[in-house]
N, C-alpha and C positions, 0 to 999 in steps of 0.2 A: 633389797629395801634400803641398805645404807647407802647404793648408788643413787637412788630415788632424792632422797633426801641431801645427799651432797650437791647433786643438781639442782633441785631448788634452792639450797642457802645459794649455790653460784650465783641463780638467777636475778633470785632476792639484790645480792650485794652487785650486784651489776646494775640493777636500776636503780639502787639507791645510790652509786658514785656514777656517774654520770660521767662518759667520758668525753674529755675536750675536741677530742677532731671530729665526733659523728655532732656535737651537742650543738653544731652551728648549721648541719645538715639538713635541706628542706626534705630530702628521698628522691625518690623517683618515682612515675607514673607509667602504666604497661596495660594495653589489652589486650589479652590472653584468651586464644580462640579454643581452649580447651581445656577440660579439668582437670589439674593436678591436687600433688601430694607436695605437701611441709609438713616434716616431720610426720606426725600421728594423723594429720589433720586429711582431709580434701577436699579442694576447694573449688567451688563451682567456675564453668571461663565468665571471665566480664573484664570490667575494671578495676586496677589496681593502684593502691598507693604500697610502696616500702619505702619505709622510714626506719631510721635507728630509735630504738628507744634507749639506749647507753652502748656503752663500750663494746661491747659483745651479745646486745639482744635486738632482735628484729622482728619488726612489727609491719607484718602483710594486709589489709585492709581492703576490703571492698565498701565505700561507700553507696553504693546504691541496695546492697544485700547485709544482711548480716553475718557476711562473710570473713573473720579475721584468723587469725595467729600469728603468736609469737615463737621465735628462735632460737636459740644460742648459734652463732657460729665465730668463724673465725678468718682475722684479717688474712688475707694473701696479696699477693707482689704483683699480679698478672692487672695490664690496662686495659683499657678499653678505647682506642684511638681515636676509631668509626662512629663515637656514640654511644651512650647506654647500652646495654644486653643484659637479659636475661637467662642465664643458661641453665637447660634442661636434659636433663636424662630420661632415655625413652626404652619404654620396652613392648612390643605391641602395640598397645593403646593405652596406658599407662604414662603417665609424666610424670615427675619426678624433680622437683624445683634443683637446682645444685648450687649458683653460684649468681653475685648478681655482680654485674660490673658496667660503673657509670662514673669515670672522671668527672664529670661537672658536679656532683653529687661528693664526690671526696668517698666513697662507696664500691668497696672492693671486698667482698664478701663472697668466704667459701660456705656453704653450709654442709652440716655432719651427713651423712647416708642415713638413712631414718631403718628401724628394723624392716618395714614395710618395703623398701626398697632391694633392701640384700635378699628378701625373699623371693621378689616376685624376678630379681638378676637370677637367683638358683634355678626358678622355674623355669625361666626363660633359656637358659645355657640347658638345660635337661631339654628342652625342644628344641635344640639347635637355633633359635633365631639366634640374632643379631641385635644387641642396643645400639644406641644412634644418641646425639644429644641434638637438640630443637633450640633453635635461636628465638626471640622476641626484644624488639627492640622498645627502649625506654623512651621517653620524653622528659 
């Protein structure tokens, strides 16, 4: 419970200071031919907008559904040369959002392994597959 709640003050105090290199940031746009997972959430395939909402929160949007959530994650060093990406973690049929990377965007974002994730990785190493990670590219 007191993780619970350390998490949201984070969250709290992360939208309310706003930070300066996402705060100029339009996001990125992605259609995404299948349904994954953010965090807790899953979200149907369509169209997507991510945008930073501050320093450390991200904000996943379908405007045509009422499709959203929000993030915590955290900046990484890794570009994107070719163009936006979206990367994903796959296991079966299962997706698994991981990382979004779009230099035009100023947008190099790792995000956390959700519980939902490291369970369904247990399940899947206990039946011998193989994960894979799935590309989608930004505009």
């Amino acid at each position: 419970m007191k993780r619970i709640t350390a998490i949201a003050l984070l969250a709290i105090a992360n939208l309310v200071m706003a930070g300066t290199s996402f705060a100029q940031s339009n996001g990125v746009a992605a259609k995404v031919p299948f349904p994954f997972a953010v965090g807790d959430k899953v979200l149907p395939a369509g169209y997507y907008t991510l945008k930073p909402k501050s320093s450390h929160v991200l904000m996943i949007k379908n405007p045509d559904q009422s499709a959203a959530a929000l993030i915590l994650f955290q900046e990484d060093g890794k570009r994107s040369p070719n163009g936006g990406k979206l990367v994903f973690h796959k296991y079966g049929d299962q997706y698994f959002l991981s990382e979004v990377l779009c230099d035009s965007a100023g947008m190099h974002a790792q995000l956390p392994t959700s519980k939902r994730e490291k369970k369904t990785a247990q399940l899947q190493q206990a039946r011998l597959s193989t994960s894979s990670e799935t590309l989608v590219a930004t505009r």
